[in-house]
C-alpha positions as CSV (number, residue, x, y, z in Angstrom):
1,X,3.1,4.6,10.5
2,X,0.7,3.4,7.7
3,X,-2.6,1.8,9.4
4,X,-2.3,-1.9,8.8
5,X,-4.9,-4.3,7.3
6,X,-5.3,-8.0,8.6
7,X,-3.9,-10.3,6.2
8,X,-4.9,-13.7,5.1
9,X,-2.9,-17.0,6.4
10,X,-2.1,-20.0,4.5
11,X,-0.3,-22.3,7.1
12,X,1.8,-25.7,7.1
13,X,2.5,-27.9,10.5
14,X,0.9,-28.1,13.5
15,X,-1.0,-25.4,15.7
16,X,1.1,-26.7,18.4
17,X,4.4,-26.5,17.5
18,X,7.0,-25.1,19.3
19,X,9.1,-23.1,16.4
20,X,7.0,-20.7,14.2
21,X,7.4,-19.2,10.9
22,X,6.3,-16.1,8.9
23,X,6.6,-16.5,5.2
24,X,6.5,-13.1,3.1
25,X,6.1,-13.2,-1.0
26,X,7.1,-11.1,-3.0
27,X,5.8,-8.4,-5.4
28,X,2.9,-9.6,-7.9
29,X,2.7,-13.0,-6.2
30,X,1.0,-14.4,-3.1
31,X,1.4,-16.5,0.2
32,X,0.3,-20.0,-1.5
33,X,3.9,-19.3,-3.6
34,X,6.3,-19.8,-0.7
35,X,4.6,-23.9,-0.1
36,X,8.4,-24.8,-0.9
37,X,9.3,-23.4,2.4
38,X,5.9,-24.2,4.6
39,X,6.2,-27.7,3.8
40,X,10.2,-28.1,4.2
41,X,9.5,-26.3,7.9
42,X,6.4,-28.5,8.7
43,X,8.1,-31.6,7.8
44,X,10.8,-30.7,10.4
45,X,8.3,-29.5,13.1
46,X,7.7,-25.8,12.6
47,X,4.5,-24.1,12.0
48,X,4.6,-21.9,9.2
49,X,2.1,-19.3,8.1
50,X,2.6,-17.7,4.9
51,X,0.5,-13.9,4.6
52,X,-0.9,-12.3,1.2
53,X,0.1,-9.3,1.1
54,X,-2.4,-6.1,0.5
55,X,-3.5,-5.9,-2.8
56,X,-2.5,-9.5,-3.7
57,X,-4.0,-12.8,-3.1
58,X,-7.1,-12.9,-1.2
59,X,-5.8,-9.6,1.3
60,X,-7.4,-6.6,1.3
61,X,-7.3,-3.8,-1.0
62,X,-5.9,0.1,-0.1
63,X,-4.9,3.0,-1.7
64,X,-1.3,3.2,0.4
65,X,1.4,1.1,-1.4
66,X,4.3,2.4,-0.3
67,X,7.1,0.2,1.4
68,X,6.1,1.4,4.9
69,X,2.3,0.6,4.5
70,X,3.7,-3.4,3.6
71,X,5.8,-3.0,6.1
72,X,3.1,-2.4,8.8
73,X,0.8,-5.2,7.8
74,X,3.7,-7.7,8.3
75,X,4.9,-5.9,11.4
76,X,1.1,-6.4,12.7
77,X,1.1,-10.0,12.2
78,X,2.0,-11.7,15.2
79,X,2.9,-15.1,16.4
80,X,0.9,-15.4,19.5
81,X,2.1,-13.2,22.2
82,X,5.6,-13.7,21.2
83,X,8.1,-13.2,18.5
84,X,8.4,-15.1,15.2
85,X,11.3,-17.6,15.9
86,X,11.6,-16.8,11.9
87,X,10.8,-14.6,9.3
88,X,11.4,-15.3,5.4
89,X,10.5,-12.5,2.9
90,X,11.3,-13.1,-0.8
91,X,12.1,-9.7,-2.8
92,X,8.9,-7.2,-1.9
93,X,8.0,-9.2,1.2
94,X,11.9,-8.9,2.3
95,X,12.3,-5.3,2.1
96,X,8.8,-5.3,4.1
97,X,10.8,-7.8,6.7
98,X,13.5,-5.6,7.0
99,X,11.3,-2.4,7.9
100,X,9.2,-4.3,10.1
101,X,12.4,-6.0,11.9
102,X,14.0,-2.8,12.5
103,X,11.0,-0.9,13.7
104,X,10.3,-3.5,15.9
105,X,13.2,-5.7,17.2
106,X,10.7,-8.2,19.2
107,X,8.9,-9.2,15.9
108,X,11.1,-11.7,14.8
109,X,13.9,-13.8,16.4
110,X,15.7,-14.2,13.2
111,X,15.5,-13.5,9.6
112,X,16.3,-15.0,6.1
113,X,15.5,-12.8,3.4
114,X,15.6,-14.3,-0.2
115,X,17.4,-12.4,-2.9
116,X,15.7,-9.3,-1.4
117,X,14.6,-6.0,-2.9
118,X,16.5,-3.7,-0.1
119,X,17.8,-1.3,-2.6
120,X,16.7,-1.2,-6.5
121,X,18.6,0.4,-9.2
122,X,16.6,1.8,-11.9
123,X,17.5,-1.2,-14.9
124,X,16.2,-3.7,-11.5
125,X,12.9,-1.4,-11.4
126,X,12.3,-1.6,-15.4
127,X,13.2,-5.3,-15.3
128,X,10.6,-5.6,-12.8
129,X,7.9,-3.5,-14.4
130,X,8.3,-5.3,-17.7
131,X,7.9,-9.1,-15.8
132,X,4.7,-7.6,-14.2
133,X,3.4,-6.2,-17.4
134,X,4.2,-9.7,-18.9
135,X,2.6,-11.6,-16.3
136,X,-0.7,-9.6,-16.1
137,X,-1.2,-9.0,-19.6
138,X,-1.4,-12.7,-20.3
139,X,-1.8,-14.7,-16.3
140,X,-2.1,-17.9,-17.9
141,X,-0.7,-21.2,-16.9
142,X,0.6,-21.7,-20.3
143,X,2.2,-18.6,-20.6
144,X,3.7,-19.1,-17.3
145,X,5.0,-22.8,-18.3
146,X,6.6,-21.3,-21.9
147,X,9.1,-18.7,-19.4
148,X,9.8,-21.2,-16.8
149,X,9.5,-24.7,-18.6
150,X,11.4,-26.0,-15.7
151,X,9.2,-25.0,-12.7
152,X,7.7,-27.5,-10.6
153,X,3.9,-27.7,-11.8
154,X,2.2,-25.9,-9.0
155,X,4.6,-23.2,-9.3
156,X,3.0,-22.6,-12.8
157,X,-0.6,-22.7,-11.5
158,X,0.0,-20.8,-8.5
159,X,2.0,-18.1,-10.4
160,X,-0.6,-17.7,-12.9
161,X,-3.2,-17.6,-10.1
162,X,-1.6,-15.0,-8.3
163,X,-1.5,-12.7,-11.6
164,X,-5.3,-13.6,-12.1
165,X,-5.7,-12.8,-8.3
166,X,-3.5,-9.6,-7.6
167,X,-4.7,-5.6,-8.5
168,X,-2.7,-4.7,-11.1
169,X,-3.0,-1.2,-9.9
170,X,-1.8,-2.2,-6.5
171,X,1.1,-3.5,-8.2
172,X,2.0,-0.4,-10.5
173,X,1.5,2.1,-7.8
174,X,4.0,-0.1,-5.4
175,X,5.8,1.5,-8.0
176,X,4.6,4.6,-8.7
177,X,4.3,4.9,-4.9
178,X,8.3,4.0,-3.7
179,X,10.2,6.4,-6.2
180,X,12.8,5.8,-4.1
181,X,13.3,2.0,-3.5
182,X,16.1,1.9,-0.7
183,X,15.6,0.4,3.0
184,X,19.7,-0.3,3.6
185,X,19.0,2.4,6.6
186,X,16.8,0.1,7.9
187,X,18.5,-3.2,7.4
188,X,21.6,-1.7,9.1
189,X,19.6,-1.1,12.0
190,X,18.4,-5.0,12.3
191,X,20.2,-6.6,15.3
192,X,18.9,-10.1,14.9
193,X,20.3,-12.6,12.9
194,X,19.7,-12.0,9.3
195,X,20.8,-14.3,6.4
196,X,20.3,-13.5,2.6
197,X,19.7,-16.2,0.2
198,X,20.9,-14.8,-2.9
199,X,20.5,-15.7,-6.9
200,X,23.0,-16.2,-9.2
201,X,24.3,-12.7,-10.9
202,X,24.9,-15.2,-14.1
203,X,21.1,-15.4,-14.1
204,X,19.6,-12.9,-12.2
205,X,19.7,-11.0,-8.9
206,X,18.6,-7.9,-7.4
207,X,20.5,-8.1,-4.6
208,X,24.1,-9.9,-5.0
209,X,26.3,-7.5,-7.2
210,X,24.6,-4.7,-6.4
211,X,24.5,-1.8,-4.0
212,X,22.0,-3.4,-1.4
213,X,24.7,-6.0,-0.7
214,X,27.4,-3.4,-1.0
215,X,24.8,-1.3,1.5
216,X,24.1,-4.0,4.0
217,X,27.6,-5.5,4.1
218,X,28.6,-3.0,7.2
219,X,25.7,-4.7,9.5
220,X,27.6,-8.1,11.7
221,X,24.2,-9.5,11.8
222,X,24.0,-9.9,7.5
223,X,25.1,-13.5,6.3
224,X,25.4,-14.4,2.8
225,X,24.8,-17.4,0.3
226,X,23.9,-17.8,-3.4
227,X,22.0,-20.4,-4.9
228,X,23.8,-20.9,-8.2
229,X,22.0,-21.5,-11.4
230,X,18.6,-19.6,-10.0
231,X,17.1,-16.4,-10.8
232,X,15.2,-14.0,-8.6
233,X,12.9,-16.6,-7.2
234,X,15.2,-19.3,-6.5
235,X,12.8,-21.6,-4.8
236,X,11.2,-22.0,-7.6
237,X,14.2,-22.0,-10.4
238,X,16.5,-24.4,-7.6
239,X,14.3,-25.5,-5.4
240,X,16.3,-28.5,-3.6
241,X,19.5,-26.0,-3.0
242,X,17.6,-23.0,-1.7
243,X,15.7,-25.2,0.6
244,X,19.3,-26.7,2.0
245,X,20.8,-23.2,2.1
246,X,17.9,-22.4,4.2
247,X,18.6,-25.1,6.8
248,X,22.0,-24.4,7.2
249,X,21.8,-20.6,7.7
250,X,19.2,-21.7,10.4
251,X,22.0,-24.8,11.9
């Protein structure tokens, strides 16, 4: 196992509150990007704490990038003495979830992974390469704004921030470093219950369609939705549907 660093917190709700919440980002963002979900769960009495991951945000920076090293920084951020009562992980921080989850199986009480990168197929990992090349080459709001016009204005600012903020090298060696890009062992090993908020195919998705869903379909504990009309980050594209799908996977 990877040696973990400590990662940075960004948190919504009270300290006090009975229901906590670990919220994972994915790859070439950071933790202020998943507010959609810390201030949905806040409003409805949940603490949520949302982590940068190593090499993005404000975390610190390593040399290991592969899936495992993510995976033990998440799996070493606890909730007190106990277990999350929830873990969400968007793409990058959803594979991490997964390996953490089923390494661990008193991390997290339940799981909702958003359109998740458990298994990539080689046009997923060029698609992704060329958005990060796009967003680093030019982390500007206005840039940002021109490929998602419809995004809710501090989406734009906080996903040109977390270009500004991120190593790019941390980001191409997560890459470089995972030549194979496939935790469906892992995630049929989970035994809590785990639901995946997919994208819409029609737009884009890395995980309905393909063989992670395919992969994962044989675990009991998997549940399914799409959010239709949304691409890989769904809370920004759809925000008001992936928020309700969230609540009634947790209902």
């Amino acid at each position: 196992m990877p040696t973990p660093v400590t990662l940075p917190l960004a948190s919504w709700g009270a300290s006090t509150a009975d229901r906590r919440a670990l919220l994972i980002h994915g790859l070439g963002s950071n933790g202020a990007l998943m507010w959609r979900y810390g201030t949905a769960l806040a409003e409805t009495g949940w603490r949520a704490d949302a982590v940068d991951l190593r090499g993005h945000g404000t975390a610190p920076r390593a040399l290991d990038y592969t899936l495992a090293a993510y995976a033990a920084d998440v799996a070493a951020t606890r909730s007190g003495d106990g277990p999350w009562d929830l873990v969400i992980g968007h793409s990058l921080g959803g594979a991490a979830s997964v390996l953490a989850a089923a390494g661990d199986p008193s991390w997290t009480r339940r799981l909702v992974l958003v359109d998740p990168a458990i298994s990539l197929t080689e046009r997923d990992r060029d698609i992704v390469r060329d958005s990060q090349t796009r967003s680093f080459d030019d982390p500007s709001q206005a840039a940002v704004r021109a490929e998602h016009p419809h995004w809710h204005p501090q989406d734009i600012e906080l996903k040109a921030l977390s270009a500004q903020q991120a190593s790019r090298w941390a980001v191409e060696q997560t890459s470089a470093q995972n030549p194979e890009w496939d935790v469906t062992d892992a995630a049929l090993r989970i035994a809590v219950p785990t639901h995946v908020i997919a994208s819409d195919p029609g737009v884009y998705s890395i995980f309905r369609g393909k063989p992670a869903e395919a992969g994962v379909a044989a675990n009991p504990h998997f549940s399914v939705s799409v959010v239709a009309e949304a691409g890989h980050s769904p809370h920004r594209d759809r925000p008001e549907a992936t928020i309700e799908a969230l609540f009634a996977a947790l209902a």
